[in-house]
C-alpha positions as CSV (number, residue, x, y, z in Angstrom):
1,X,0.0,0.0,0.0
2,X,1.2,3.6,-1.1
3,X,2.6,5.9,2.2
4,X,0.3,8.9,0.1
5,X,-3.2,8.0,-1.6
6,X,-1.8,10.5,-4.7
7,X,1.6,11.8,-5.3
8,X,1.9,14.9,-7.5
9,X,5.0,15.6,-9.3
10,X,5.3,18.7,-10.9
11,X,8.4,19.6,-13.0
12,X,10.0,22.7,-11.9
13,X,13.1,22.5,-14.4
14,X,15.0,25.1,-16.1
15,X,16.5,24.8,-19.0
16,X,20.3,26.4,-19.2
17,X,20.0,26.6,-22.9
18,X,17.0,28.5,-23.0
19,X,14.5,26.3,-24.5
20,X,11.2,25.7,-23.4
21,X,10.6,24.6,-20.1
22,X,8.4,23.8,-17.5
23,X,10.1,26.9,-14.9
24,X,9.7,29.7,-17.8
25,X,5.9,29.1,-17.0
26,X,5.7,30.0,-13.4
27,X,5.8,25.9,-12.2
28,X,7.6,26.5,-8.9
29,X,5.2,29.1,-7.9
30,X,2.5,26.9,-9.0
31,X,4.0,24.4,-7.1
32,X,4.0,26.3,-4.0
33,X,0.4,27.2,-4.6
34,X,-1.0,23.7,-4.8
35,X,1.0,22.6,-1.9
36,X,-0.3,25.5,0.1
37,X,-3.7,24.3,-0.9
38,X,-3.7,21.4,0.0
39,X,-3.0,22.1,3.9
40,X,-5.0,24.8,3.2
41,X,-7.6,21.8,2.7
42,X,-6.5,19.5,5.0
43,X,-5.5,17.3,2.5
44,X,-1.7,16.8,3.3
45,X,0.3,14.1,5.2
46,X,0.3,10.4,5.4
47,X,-2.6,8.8,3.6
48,X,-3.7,11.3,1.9
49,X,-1.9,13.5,-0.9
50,X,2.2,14.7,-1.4
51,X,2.7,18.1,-3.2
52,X,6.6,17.2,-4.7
53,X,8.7,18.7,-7.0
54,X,10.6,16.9,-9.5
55,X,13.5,17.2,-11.9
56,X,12.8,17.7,-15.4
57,X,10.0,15.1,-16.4
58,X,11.1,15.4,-20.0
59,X,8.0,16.6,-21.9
60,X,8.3,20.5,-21.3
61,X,7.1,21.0,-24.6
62,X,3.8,20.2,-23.2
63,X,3.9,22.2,-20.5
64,X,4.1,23.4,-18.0
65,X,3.9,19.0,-16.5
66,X,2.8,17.7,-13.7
67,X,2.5,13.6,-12.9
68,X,-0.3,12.4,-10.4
69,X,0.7,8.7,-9.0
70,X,-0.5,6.2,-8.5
71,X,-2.3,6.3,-11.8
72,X,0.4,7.9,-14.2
73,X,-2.0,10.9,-15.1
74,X,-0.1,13.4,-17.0
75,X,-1.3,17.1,-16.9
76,X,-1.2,20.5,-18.2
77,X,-1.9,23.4,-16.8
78,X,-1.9,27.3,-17.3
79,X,-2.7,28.6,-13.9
80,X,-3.9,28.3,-10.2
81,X,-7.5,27.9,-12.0
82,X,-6.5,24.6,-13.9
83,X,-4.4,23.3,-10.7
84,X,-7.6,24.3,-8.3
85,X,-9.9,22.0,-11.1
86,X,-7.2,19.1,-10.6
87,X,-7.4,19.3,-6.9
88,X,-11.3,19.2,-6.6
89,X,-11.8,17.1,-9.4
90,X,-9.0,14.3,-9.0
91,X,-7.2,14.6,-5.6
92,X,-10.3,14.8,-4.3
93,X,-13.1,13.6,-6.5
94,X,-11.2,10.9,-7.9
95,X,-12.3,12.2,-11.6
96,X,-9.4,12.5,-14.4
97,X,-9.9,16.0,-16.1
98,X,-10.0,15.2,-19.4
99,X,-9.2,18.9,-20.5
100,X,-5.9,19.0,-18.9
101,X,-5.1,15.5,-20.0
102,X,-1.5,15.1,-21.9
């Protein structure tokens, strides 16, 4: 049994070379929204969800990424509005948004 019911990786890498990458779209300070939410919500700690980041996920060019486990869903988002959709809607209604869906 998984230590967290969902695990959310989001990508917070930046490119040296300048191309496209998950951090030229704001990911970190996504990050640290989403994270803030979720205690915000009560929905942090053991059993429940773990806001991460992670190194480059390699598809920046369909990004900015995030990865929720343990299903391997693959998202993008623009803002705190998509992020907010994936809390309520996955993290906590268990539903894949379809919209967001890479």
């Amino acid at each position: 049994m998984s230590h967290y019911k969902y695990h959310v990786f989001f990508c917070t890498n930046l490119r040296e070379s300048g191309e496209q990458c998950c951090e030229q779209c704001n990911a970190s300070e996504i990050r640290a929204y989403a994270k803030a939410r979720i205690k915000q919500l009560g929905l942090s700690g053991e059993g429940k969800v773990r806001i991460n980041t992670a190194g480059c996920l390699d598809r920046c060019e369909l990004g900015p990424v995030i990865v929720v486990y343990p299903e391997e869903t693959w998202y993008s988002y623009l803002d705190r509005e998509d992020i907010d959709e994936i809390i309520n809607k996955h993290l906590i209604g268990g539903e894949i948004v379809k919209r967001l869906l890479i």
